[in-house]
N, C-alpha and C positions, 0 to 999 in steps of 0.2 A: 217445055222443050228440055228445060237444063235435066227435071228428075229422071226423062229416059232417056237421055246421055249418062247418066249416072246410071242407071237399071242396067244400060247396055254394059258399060264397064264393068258392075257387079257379076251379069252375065258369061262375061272375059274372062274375070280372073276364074270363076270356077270351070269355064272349059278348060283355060290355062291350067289347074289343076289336076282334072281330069285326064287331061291328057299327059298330065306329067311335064311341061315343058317347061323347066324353070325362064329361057329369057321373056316368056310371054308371061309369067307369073312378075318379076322384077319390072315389067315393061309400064304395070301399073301404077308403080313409086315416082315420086320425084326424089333427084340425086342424093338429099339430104333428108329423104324421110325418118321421121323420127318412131320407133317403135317398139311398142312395151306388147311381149311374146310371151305365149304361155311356155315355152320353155325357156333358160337361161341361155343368156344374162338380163339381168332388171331392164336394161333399156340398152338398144342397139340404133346407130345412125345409117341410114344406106339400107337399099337391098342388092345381094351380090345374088348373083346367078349361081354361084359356084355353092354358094352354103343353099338354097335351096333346093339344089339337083342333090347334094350329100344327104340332106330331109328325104326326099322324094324316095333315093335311094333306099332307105329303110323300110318300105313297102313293096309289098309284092302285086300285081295288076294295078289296075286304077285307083287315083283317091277323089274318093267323092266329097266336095266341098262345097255346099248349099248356104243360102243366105234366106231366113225368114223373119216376119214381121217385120219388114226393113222400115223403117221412122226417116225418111231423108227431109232435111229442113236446106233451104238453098238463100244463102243472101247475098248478090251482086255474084264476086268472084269464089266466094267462098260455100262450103255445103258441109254437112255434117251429115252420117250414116250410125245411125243406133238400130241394131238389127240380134237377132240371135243366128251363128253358125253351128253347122249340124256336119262333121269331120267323121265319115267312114271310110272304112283301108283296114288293109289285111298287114301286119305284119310280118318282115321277111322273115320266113321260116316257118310262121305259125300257119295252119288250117283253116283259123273263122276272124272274119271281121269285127274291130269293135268300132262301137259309135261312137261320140263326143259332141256333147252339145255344151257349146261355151257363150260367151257374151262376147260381143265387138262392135268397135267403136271406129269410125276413119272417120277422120278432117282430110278432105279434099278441098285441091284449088283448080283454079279452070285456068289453064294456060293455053300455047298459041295452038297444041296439038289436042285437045281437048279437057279432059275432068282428071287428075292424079294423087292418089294417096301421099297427101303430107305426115301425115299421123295415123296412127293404127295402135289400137289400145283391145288386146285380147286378153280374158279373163275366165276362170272358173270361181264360183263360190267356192267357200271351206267351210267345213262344219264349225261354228262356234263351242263345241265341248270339250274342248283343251286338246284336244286329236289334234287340230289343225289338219285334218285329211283332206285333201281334194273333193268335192263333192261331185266324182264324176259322174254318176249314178241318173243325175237331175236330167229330165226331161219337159217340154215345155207340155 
């Protein structure tokens, strides 16, 4: 029961995406979620509404936000999500969409209103050749 209460919320946040709604994207935090983002700063507390609708904002039509190979381990109240995310969107101005397939991570807790993102750990590789470049290229 608990891993498709968790499917389903996974489910959520990418319609909430999709559809561009930030308070339905923030709705899946809890108040003090901890979260290390692929962009800056190194680690932020909270999710606001208002910095996600500003994200959003930078995109032109919908942003496609998928979750694959998701790994969910579930213990009592607590669950973990090891999955790979696949991040398409057009940005605003430009013609053609680009992809991004990064790694992430969410600690989830189960409270009185169901399953919510305590932790959220998003990453890309970088090449090891002293470039230090993003390896956004990677596909799974």
């Amino acid at each position: 029961m608990s891993e498709n209460e968790i499917r389903d919320l996974l489910a959520e946040r990418t319609a909430a995406m999709h559809e561009k709604d930030p308070q339905r994207v923030v709705a899946s935090y809890t108040e003090k979620a901890v979260k290390f983002d692929l962009a800056p700063p190194l680690r932020s507390t909270g999710a606001s509404a208002e910095s996600v609708a500003q994200w959003l904002s930078t995109f032109d039509g919908p942003v496609s936000y998928t979750y694959h190979d998701e790994e969910i381990t579930v213990s009592g109240e607590l669950a973990v999500v090891a999955a790979l995310a696949k991040l398409t969107a057009t940005p605003r101005g430009l013609s053609e969409p680009f992809t991004l397939w990064f790694r992430t991570t969410l600690a989830l807790r189960h409270k009185e209103n169901g399953w919510l993102v305590e932790h959220e750990h998003n990453s890309t590789p970088f090449h090891m050749d002293g470039s230090f470049r993003a390896a956004v290229d990677l596909q799974p």
